[in-house]
C-alpha positions as CSV (number, residue, x, y, z in Angstrom):
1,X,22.9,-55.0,-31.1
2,X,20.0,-53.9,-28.7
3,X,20.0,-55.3,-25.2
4,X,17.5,-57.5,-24.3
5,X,14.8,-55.9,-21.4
6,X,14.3,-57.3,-18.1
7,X,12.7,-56.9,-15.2
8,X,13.8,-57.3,-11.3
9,X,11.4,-59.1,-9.3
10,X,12.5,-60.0,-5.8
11,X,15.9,-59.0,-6.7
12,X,16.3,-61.8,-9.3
13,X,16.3,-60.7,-12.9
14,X,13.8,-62.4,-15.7
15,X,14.3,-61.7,-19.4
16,X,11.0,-60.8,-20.9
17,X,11.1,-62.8,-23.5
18,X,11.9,-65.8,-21.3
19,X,8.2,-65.0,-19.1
20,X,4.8,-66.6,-20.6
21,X,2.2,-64.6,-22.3
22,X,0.2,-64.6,-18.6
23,X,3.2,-63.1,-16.5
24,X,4.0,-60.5,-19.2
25,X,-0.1,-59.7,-19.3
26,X,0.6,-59.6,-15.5
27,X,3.6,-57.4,-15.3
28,X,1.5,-54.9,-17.7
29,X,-1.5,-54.7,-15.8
30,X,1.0,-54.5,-12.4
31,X,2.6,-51.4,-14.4
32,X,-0.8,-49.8,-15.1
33,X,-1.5,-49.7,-11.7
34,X,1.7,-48.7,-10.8
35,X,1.4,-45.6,-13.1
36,X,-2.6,-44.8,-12.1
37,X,-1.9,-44.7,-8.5
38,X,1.0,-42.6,-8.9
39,X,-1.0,-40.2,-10.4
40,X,-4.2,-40.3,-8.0
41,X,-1.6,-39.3,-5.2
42,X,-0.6,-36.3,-7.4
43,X,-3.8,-35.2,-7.4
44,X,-4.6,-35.8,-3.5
45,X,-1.8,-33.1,-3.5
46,X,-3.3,-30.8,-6.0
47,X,-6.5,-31.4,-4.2
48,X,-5.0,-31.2,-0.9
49,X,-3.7,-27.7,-2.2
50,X,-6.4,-26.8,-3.3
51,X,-8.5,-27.3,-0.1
52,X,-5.7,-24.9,2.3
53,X,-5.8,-22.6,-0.2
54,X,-9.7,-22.3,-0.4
55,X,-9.6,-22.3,3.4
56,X,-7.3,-19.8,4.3
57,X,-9.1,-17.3,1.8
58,X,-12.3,-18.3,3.8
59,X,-10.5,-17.2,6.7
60,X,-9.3,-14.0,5.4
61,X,-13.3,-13.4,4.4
62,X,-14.9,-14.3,7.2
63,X,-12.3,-11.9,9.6
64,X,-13.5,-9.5,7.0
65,X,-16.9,-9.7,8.1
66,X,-15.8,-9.6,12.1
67,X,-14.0,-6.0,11.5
């Protein structure tokens, strides 16, 4: 027997299958979202990263240059 999904909104639990075609097109496209900003702020990071890491090897170059 396979339980039956759900999903907590404001702390009260709906059955999916109980939800209209709308709300379950809803709570996809609310999950898509979820998922593509999650990974745009893993990126910032890598980008974030990135940019110290680019700019402390600038550094190191340009003190290069002073000596």
């Amino acid at each position: 027997m396979t339980e039956e999904k759900t999903i907590k909104i404001d702390d009260k639990d709906y059955k999916l299958s109980d939800l209209s075609k709308t709300s379950v097109d809803l709570i996809n496209q609310m999950t898509l979202v979820h998922n593509k900003k999650a990974s745009l702020l893993q990126e910032i990071d890598i980008l974030k990263q990135a940019n110290e890491t680019y700019s402390a090897k600038l550094k190191l170059e340009l003190e290069k240059g002073e000596g």
